[in-house]
KOLBA-362707 format. One record per residue (C-alpha): y, z, x; residue in three letters. Coordinates in steps of 0.5 Angstrom, whole numbers. Example, Ala and Ser with C-alpha at 12.3 -4.5 7.8 and 13.67 -1.06 7.14 Angstrom:
<sites>
<site c2="-9" c3="16" c1="25" type="Ala"/>
<site c2="-2" c3="14" c1="27" type="Ser"/>
</sites>
This chain:
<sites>
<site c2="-3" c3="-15" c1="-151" type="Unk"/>
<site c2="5" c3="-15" c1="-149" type="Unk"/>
<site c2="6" c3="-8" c1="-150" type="Unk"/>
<site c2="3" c3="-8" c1="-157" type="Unk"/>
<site c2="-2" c3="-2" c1="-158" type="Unk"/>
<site c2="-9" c3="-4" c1="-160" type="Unk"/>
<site c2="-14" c3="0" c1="-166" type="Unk"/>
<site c2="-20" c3="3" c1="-163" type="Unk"/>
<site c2="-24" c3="-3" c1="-164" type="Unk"/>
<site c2="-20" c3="-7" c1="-161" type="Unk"/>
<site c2="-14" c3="-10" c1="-167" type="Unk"/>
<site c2="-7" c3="-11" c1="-166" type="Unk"/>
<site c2="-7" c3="-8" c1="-174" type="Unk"/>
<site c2="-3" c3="-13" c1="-176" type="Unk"/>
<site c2="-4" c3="-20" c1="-179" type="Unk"/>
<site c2="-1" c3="-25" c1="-173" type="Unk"/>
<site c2="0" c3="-33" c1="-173" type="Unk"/>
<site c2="-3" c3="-37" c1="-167" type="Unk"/>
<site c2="0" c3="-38" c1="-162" type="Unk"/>
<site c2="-2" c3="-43" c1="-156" type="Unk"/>
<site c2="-8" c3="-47" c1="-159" type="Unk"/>
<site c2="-15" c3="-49" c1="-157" type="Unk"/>
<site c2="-20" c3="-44" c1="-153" type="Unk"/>
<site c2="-20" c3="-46" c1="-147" type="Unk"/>
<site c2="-13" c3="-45" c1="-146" type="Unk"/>
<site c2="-12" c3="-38" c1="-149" type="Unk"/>
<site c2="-11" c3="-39" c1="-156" type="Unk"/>
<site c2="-14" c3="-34" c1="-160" type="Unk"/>
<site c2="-10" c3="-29" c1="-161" type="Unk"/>
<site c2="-10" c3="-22" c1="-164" type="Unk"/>
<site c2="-13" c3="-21" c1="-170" type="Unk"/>
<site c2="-11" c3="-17" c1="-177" type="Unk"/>
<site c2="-15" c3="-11" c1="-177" type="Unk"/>
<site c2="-17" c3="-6" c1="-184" type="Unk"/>
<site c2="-11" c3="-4" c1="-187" type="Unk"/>
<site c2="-7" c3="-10" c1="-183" type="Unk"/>
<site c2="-2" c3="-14" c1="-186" type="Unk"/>
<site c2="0" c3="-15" c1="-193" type="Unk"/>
<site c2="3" c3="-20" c1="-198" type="Unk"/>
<site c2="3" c3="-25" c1="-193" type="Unk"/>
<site c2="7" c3="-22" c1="-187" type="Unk"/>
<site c2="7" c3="-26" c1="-181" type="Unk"/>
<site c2="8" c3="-23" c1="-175" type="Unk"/>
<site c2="9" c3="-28" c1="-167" type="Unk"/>
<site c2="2" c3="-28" c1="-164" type="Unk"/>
<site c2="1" c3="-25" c1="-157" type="Unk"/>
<site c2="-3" c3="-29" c1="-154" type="Unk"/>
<site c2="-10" c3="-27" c1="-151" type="Unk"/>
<site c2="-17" c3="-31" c1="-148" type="Unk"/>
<site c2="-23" c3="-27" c1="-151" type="Unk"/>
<site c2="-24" c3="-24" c1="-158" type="Unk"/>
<site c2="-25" c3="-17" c1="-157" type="Unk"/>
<site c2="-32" c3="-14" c1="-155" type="Unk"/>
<site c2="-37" c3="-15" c1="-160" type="Unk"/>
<site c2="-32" c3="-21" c1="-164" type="Unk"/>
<site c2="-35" c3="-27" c1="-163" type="Unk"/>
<site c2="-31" c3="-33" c1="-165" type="Unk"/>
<site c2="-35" c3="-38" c1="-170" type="Unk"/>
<site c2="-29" c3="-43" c1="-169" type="Unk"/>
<site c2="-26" c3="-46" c1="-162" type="Unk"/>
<site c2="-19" c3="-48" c1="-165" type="Unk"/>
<site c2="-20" c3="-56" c1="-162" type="Unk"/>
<site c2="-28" c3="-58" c1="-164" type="Unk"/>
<site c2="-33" c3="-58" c1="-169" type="Unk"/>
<site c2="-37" c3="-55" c1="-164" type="Unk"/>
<site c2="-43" c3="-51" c1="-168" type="Unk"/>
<site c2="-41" c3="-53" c1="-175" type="Unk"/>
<site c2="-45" c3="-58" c1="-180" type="Unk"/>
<site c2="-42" c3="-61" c1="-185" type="Unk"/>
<site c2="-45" c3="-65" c1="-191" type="Unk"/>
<site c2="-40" c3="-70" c1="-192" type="Unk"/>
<site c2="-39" c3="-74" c1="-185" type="Unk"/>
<site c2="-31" c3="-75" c1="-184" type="Unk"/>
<site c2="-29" c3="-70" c1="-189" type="Unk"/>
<site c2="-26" c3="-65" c1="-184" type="Unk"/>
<site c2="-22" c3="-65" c1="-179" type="Unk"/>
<site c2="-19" c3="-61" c1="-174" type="Unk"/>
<site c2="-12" c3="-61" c1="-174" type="Unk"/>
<site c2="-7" c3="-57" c1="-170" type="Unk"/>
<site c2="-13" c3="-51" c1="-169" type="Unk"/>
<site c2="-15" c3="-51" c1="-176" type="Unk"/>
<site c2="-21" c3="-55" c1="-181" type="Unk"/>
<site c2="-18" c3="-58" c1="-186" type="Unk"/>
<site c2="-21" c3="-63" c1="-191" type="Unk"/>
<site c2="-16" c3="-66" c1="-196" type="Unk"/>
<site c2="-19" c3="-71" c1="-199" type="Unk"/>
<site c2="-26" c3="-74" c1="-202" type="Unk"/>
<site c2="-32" c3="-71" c1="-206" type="Unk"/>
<site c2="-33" c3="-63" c1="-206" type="Unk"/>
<site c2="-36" c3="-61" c1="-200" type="Unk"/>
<site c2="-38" c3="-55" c1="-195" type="Unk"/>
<site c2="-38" c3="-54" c1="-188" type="Unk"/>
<site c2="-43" c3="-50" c1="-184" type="Unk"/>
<site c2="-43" c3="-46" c1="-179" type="Unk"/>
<site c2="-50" c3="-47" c1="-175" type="Unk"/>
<site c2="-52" c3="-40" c1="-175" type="Unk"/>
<site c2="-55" c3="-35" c1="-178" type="Unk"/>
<site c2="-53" c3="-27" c1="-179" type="Unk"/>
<site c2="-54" c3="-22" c1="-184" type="Unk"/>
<site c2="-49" c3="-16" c1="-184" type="Unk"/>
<site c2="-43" c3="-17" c1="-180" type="Unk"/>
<site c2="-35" c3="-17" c1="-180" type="Unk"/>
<site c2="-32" c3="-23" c1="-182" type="Unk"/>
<site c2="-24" c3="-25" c1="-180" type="Unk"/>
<site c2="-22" c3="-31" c1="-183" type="Unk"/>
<site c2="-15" c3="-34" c1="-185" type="Unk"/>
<site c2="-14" c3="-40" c1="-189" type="Unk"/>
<site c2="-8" c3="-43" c1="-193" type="Unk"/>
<site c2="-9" c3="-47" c1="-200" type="Unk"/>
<site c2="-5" c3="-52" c1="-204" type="Unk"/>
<site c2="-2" c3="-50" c1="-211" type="Unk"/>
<site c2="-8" c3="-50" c1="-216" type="Unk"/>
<site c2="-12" c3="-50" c1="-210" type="Unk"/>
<site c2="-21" c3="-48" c1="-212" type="Unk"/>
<site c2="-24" c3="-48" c1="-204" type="Unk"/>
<site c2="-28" c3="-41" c1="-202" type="Unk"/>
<site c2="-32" c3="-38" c1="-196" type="Unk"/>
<site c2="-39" c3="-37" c1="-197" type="Unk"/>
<site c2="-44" c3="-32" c1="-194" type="Unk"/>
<site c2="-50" c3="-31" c1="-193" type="Unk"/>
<site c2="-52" c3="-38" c1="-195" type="Unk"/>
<site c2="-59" c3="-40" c1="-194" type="Unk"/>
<site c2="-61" c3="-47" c1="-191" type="Unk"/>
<site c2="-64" c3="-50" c1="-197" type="Unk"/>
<site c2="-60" c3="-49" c1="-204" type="Unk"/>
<site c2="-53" c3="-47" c1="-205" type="Unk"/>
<site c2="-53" c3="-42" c1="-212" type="Unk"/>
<site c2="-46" c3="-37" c1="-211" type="Unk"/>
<site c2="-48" c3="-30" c1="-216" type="Unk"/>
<site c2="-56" c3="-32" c1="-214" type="Unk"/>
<site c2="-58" c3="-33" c1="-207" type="Unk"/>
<site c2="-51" c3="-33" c1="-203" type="Unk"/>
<site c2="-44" c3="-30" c1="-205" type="Unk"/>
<site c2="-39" c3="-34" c1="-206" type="Unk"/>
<site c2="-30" c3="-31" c1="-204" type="Unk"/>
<site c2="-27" c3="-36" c1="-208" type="Unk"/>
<site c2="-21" c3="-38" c1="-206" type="Unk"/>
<site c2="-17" c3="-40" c1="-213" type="Unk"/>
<site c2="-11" c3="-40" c1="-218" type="Unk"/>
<site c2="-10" c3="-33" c1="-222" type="Unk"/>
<site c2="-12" c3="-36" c1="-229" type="Unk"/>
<site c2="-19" c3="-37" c1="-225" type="Unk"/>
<site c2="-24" c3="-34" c1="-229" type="Unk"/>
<site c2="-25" c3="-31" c1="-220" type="Unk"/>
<site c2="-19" c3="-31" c1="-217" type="Unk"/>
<site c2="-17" c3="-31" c1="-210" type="Unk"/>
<site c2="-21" c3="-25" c1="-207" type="Unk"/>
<site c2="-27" c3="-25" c1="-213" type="Unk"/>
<site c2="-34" c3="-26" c1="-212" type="Unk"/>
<site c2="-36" c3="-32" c1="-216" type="Unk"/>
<site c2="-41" c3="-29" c1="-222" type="Unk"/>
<site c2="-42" c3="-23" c1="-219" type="Unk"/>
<site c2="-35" c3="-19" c1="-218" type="Unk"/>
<site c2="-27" c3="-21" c1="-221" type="Unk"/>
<site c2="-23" c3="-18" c1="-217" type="Unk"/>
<site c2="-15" c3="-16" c1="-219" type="Unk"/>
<site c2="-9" c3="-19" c1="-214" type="Unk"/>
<site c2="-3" c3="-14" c1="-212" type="Unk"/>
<site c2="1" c3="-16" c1="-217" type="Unk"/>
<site c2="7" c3="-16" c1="-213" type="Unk"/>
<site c2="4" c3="-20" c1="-207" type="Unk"/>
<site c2="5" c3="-27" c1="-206" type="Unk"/>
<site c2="1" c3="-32" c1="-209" type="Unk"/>
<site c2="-5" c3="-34" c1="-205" type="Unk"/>
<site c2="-5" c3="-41" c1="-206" type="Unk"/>
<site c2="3" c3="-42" c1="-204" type="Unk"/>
<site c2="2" c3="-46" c1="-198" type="Unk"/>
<site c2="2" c3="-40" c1="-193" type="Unk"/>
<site c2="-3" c3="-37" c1="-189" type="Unk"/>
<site c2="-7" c3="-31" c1="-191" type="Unk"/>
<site c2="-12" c3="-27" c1="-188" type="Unk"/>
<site c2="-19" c3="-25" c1="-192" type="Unk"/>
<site c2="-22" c3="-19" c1="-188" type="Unk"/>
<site c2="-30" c3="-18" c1="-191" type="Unk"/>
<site c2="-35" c3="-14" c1="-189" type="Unk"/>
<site c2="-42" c3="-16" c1="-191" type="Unk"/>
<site c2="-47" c3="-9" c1="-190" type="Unk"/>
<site c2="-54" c3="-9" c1="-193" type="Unk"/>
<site c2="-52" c3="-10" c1="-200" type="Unk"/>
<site c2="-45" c3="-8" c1="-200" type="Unk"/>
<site c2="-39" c3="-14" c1="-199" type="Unk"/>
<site c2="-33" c3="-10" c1="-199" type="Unk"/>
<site c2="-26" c3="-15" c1="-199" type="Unk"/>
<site c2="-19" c3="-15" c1="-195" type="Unk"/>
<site c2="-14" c3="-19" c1="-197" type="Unk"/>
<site c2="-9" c3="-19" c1="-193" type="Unk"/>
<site c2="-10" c3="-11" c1="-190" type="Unk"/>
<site c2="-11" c3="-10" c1="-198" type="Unk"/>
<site c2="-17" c3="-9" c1="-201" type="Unk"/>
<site c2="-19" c3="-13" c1="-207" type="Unk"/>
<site c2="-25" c3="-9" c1="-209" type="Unk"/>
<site c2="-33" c3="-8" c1="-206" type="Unk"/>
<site c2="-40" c3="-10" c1="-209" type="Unk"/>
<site c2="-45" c3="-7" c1="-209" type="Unk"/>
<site c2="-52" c3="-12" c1="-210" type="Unk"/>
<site c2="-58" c3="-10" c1="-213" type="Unk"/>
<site c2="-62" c3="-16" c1="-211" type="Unk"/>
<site c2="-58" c3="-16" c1="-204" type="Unk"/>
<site c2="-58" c3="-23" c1="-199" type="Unk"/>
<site c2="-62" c3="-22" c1="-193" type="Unk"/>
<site c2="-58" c3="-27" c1="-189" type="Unk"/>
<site c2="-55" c3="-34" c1="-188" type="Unk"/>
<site c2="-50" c3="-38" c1="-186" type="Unk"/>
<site c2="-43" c3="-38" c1="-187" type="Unk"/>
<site c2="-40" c3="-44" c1="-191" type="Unk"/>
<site c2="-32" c3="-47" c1="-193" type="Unk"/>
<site c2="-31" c3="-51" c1="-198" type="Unk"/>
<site c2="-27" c3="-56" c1="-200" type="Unk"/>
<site c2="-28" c3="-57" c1="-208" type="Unk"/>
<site c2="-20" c3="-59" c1="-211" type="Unk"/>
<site c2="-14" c3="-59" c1="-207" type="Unk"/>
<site c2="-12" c3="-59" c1="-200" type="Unk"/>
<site c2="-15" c3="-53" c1="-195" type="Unk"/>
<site c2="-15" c3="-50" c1="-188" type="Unk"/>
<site c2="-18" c3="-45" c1="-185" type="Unk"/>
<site c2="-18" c3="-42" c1="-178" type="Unk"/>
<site c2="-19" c3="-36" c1="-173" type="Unk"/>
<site c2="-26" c3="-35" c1="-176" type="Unk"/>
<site c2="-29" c3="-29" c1="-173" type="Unk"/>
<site c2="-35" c3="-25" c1="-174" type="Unk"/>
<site c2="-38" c3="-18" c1="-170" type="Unk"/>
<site c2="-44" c3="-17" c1="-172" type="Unk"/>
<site c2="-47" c3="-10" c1="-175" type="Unk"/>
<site c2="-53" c3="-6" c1="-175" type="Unk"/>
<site c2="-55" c3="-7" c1="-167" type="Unk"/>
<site c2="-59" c3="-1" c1="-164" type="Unk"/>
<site c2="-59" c3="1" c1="-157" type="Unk"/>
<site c2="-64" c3="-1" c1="-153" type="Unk"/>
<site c2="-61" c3="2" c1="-146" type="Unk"/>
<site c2="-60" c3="8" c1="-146" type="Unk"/>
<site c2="-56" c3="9" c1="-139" type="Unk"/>
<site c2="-59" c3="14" c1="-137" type="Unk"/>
<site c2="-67" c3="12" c1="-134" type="Unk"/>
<site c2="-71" c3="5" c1="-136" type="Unk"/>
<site c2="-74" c3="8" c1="-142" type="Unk"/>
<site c2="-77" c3="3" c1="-148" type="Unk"/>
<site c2="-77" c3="-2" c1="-141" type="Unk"/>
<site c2="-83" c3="-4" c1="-137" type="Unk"/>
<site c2="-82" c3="-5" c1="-129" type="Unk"/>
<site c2="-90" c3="-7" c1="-128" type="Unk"/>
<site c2="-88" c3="-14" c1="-126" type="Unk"/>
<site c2="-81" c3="-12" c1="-122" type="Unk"/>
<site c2="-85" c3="-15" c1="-117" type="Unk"/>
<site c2="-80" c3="-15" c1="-111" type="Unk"/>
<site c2="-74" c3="-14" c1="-115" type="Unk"/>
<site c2="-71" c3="-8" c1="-116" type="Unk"/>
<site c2="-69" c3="-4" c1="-122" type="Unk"/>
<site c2="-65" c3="2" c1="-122" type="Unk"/>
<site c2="-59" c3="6" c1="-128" type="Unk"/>
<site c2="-53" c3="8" c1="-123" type="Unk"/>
<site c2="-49" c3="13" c1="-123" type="Unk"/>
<site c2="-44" c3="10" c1="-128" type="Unk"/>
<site c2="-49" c3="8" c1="-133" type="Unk"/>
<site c2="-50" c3="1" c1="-132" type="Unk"/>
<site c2="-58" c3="-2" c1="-131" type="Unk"/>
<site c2="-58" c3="-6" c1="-124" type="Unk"/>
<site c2="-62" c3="-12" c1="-122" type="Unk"/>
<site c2="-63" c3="-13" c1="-114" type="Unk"/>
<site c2="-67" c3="-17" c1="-109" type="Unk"/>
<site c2="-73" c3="-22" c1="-110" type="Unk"/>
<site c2="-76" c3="-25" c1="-116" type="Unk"/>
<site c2="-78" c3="-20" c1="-121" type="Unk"/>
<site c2="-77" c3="-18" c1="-129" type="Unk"/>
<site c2="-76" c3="-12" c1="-133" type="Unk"/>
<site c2="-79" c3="-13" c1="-139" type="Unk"/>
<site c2="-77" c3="-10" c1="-146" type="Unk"/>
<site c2="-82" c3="-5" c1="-150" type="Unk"/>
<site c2="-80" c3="-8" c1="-157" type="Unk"/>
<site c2="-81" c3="-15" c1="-158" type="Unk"/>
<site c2="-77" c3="-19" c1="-162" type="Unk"/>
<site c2="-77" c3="-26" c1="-166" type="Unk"/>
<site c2="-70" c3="-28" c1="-171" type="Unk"/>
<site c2="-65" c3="-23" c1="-167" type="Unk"/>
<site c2="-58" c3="-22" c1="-166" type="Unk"/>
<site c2="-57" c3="-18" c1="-158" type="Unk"/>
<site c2="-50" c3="-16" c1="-155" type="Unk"/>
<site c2="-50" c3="-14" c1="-148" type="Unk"/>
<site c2="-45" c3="-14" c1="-142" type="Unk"/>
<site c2="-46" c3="-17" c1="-135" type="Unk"/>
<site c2="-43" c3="-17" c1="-128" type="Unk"/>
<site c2="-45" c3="-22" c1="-122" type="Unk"/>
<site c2="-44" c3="-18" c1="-116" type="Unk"/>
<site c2="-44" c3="-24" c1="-112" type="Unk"/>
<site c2="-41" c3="-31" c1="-112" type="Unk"/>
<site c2="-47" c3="-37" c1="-116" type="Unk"/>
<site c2="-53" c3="-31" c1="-117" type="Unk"/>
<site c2="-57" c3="-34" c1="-122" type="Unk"/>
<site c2="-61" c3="-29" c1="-126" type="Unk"/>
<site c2="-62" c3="-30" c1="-134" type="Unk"/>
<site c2="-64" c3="-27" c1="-140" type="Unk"/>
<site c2="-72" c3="-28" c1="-143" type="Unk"/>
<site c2="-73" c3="-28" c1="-149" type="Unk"/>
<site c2="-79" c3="-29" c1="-155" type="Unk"/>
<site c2="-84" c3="-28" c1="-148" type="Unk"/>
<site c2="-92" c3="-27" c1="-147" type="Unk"/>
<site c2="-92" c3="-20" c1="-147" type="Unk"/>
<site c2="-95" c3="-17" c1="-140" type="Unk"/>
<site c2="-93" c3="-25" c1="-137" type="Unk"/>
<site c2="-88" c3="-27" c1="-132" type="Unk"/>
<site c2="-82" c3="-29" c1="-136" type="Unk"/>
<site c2="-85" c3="-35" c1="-140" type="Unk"/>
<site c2="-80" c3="-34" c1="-145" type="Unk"/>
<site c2="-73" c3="-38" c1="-147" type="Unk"/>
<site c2="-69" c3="-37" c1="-142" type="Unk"/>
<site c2="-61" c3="-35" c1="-144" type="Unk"/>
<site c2="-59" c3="-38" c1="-136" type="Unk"/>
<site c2="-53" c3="-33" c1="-132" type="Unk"/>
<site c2="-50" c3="-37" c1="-126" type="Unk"/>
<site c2="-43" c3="-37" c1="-126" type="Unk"/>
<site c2="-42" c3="-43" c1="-121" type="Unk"/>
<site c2="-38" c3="-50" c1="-124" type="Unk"/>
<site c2="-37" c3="-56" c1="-121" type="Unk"/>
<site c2="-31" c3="-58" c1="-117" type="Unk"/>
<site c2="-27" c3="-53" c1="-120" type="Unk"/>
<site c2="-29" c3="-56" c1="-127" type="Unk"/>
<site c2="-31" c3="-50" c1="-132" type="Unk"/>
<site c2="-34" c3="-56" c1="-135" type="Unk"/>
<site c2="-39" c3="-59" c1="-130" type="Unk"/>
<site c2="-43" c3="-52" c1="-129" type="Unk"/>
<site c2="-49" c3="-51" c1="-124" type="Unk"/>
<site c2="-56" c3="-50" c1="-125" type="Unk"/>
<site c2="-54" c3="-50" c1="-133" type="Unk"/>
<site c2="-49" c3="-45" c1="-133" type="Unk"/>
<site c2="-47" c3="-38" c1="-136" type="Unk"/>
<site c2="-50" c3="-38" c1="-144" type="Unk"/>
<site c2="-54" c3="-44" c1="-143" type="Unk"/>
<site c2="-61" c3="-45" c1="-144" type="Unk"/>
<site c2="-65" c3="-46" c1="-139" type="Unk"/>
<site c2="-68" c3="-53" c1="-139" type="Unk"/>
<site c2="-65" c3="-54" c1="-144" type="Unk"/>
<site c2="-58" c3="-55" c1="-146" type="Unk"/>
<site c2="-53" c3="-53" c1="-142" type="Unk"/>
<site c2="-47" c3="-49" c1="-143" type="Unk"/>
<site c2="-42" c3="-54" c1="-145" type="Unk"/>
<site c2="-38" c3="-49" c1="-141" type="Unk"/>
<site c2="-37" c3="-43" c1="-136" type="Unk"/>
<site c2="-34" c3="-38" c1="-139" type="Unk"/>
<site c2="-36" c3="-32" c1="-134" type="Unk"/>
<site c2="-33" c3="-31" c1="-127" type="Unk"/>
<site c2="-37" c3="-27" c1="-122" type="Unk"/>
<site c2="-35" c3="-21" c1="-120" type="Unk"/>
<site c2="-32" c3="-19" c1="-127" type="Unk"/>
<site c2="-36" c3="-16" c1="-133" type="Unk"/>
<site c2="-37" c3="-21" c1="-139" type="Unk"/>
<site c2="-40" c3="-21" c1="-146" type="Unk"/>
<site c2="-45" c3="-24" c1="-149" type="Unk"/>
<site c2="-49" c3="-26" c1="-156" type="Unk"/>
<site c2="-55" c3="-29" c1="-157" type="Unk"/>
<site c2="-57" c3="-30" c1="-164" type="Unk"/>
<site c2="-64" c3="-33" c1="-165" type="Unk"/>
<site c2="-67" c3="-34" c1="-171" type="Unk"/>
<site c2="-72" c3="-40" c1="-173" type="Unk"/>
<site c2="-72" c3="-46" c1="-168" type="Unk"/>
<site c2="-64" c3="-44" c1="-168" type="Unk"/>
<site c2="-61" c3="-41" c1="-161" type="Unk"/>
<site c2="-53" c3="-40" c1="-161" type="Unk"/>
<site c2="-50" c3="-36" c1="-155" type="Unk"/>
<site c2="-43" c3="-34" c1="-155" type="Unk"/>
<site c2="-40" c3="-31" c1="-147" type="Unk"/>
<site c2="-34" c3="-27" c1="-148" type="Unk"/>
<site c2="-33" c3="-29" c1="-155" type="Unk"/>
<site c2="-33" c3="-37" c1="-155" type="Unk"/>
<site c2="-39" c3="-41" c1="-157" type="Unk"/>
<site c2="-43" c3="-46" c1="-150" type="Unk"/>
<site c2="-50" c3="-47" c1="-153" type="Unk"/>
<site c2="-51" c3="-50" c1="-160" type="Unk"/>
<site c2="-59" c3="-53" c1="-160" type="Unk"/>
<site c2="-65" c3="-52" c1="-163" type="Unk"/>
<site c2="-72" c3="-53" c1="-161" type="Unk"/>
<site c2="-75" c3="-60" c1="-164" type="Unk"/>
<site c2="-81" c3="-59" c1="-160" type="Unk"/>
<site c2="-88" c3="-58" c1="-162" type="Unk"/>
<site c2="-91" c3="-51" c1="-164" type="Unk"/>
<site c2="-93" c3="-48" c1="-157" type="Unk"/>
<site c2="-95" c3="-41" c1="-155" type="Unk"/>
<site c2="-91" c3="-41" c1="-149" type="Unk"/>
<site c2="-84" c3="-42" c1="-151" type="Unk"/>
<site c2="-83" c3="-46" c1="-144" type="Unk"/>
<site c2="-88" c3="-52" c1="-147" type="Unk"/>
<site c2="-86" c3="-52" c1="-154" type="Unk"/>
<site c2="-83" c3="-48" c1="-161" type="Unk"/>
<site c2="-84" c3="-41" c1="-161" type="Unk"/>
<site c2="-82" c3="-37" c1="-166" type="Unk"/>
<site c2="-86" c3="-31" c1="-166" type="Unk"/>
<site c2="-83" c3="-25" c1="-163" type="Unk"/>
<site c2="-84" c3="-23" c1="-156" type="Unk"/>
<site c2="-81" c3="-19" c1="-151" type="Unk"/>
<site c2="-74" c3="-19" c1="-146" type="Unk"/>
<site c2="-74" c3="-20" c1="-140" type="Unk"/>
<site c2="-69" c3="-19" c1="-135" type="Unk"/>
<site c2="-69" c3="-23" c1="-129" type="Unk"/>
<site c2="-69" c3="-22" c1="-121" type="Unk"/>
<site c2="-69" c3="-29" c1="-118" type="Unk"/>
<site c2="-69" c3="-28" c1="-112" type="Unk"/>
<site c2="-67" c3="-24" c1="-105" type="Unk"/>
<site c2="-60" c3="-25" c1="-107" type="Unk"/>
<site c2="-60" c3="-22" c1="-114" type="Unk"/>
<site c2="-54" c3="-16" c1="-116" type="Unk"/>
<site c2="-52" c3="-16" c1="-122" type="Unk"/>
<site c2="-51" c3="-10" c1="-127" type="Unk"/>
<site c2="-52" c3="-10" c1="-134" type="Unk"/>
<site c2="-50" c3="-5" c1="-140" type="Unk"/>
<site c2="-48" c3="-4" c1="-147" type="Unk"/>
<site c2="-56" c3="-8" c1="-149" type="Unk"/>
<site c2="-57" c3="-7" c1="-156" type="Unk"/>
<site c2="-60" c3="-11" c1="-162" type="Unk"/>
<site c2="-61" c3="-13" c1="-169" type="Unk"/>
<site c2="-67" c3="-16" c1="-172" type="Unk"/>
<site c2="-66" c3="-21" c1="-177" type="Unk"/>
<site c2="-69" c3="-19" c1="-184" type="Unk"/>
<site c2="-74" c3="-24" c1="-187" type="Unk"/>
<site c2="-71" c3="-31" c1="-190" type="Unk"/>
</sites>
């Protein structure tokens, strides 16, 4: 973080400008945390390749890569934003599902500008003040000015601040828990509502409506995901089918897989879910992966989140047997994030036929399943819940995991 010091959840505590752009080149910087910036303050960035653990980065700086817009061609990617300047009013969408997160966005608006951010916006329909909240983006004399929420909550501008719509780049900071939204914008807070008839969950949504808009650095971290390894023995996992593999906690903590092919198999059994854990290979090109929605009491038949960090003649790109995030079979990671011998992170989100994986914060799988219904998730659809499952692949398995922990998604 070039010297700079980092708050506990891992913020520089200030809102920065972005500096190099594009993912894959390290162009996600430090982000503002609560109680950040105000009134606009720019600060130079200071360069880093990942979000913070637990943060995952809805958008990669260069593609469209795990958002859907309603109107083809109207937004764009331009210098490391999406913009949209032009058209009918339309939404982008981000493909997946959460229910309570923290959500960093930085968006900068033209004079007169009307756009918003959407949150937990449902697949079908769009109502803001009745199934999904709308944080408008919008001139002063709007009936919901810039940080309200549309027809639930209006909220008053620093009268000293800068004019969110005066062509700069500001930040909104939300945080979306049950049914409270509490509002930052640039590190001050603008108001919290709490909704007696709460949304469970949905999509996040941009706007384009009246005036050029632009947003980046649109991040999320999940909230209210629970442990499911306790660090200390294998309670709440089954070792029935280990088989010739070995699972064993060490002295430090982590959950260690070795030898032949085996799982261990999770008591709890999940369908729509958010799970977050970190991973080591111990090995150059192990492969080993994460089941989920098994049969309960089989050999890993369920969806595999593959791990298997080898590339390609040097190409993260080209990554070997599906690589790192991907799903098994399936689709395969769009790259290799992950490096042997080194933690990394990884989110997988599971809702519907909808599978989304972040490693180390940057998005590699966007697919859902278009199969026929089918108990068994390697033959088709399965959406009921089922167990996890951690694999042992064969007498070179040695990974180590730890920090497991899980977020059912409510009910649409």
């Amino acid at each position: 973080m070039h010297g700079r010091q980092r708050s506990a959840d891992g913020f520089a505590g200030r809102r920065v400008r972005t500096g190099r752009r594009g993912v894959w080149a390290g162009a996600l910087a430090a982000w503002v945390a609560w109680g950040g910036a105000g009134r606009g303050e720019e600060v130079a960035a200071a360069p880093v390749d990942r979000p913070p653990v637990g943060w995952i980065a809805l958008f990669d700086g260069e593609t469209l890569f795990g958002w859907q817009a309603d109107r083809e061609g109207q937004w764009r990617v331009a210098d490391g934003a999406l913009a949209a300047d032009a058209g009918e009013p339309g939404f982008l969408y981000a493909t997946t599902e959460f229910a309570d997160y923290e959500l960093h966005v930085e968006f900068r608006a033209a004079p007169q500008t009307n756009s918003g951010v959407f949150l937990r916006v449902p697949r079908e329909g769009l109502h803001p003040g009745r199934n999904c909240y709308e944080l408008n983006i919008a001139p002063r004399d709007n009936p919901f000015p810039t940080g309200s929420l549309v027809e639930r909550a209006k909220f008053a501008l620093d009268p000293a601040g800068d004019d969110p719509w005066d062509g700069q780049w500001h930040a909104f900071d939300v945080r979306v828990a049950q049914g409270e939204v509490q509002v930052r914008l640039d590190g001050r807070e603008t108001g919290r509502y709490a909704d007696p008839r709460p949304a469970g969950r949905g999509r996040i949504a941009l706007q384009y409506r009246e005036g050029p808009i632009a947003f980046r650095n649109v991040l999320l971290k999940p909230l209210g995901l629970a442990p499911i390894f306790n660090g200390r023995d294998l309670e709440g996992w089954n070792d029935a089918r280990a088989n010739q593999s070995r699972f064993t906690v060490t002295e430090g903590g982590e959950l260690r897989a070795e030898n032949g092919r085996g799982q261990l198999e999770s008591a709890g059994v999940y369908g729509d879910f958010v799970l977050q854990l970190e991973c080591r290979v111990d090995g150059d090109g192990l492969n080993s992966g994460i089941f989920f929605r098994c049969i309960p009491g089989e050999d890993l038949q369920g969806y595999e989140s593959q791990i298997h960090n080898g590339i390609r003649d040097g190409d993260p790109t080209q990554p070997v047997d599906c690589g790192t995030g991907g799903i098994f079979r399936r689709q395969n990671a769009r790259r290799v994030v992950a490096r042997d011998r080194q933690w990394f992170a990884k989110t997988i989100v599971a809702e519907g036929p909808h599978v989304a994986v972040w490693v180390d914060g940057i998005q590699v799988t966007d697919w859902t399943d278009g199969r026929a219904p089918h108990e068994n998730p390697r033959k088709g659809l399965r959406t009921a819940a089922g167990t996890l499952a951690l694999q042992g692949h064969d007498p070179t398995t040695d990974l180590r995991f730890r920090g497991l922990a899980i977020a059912e998604l409510p009910p649409r």
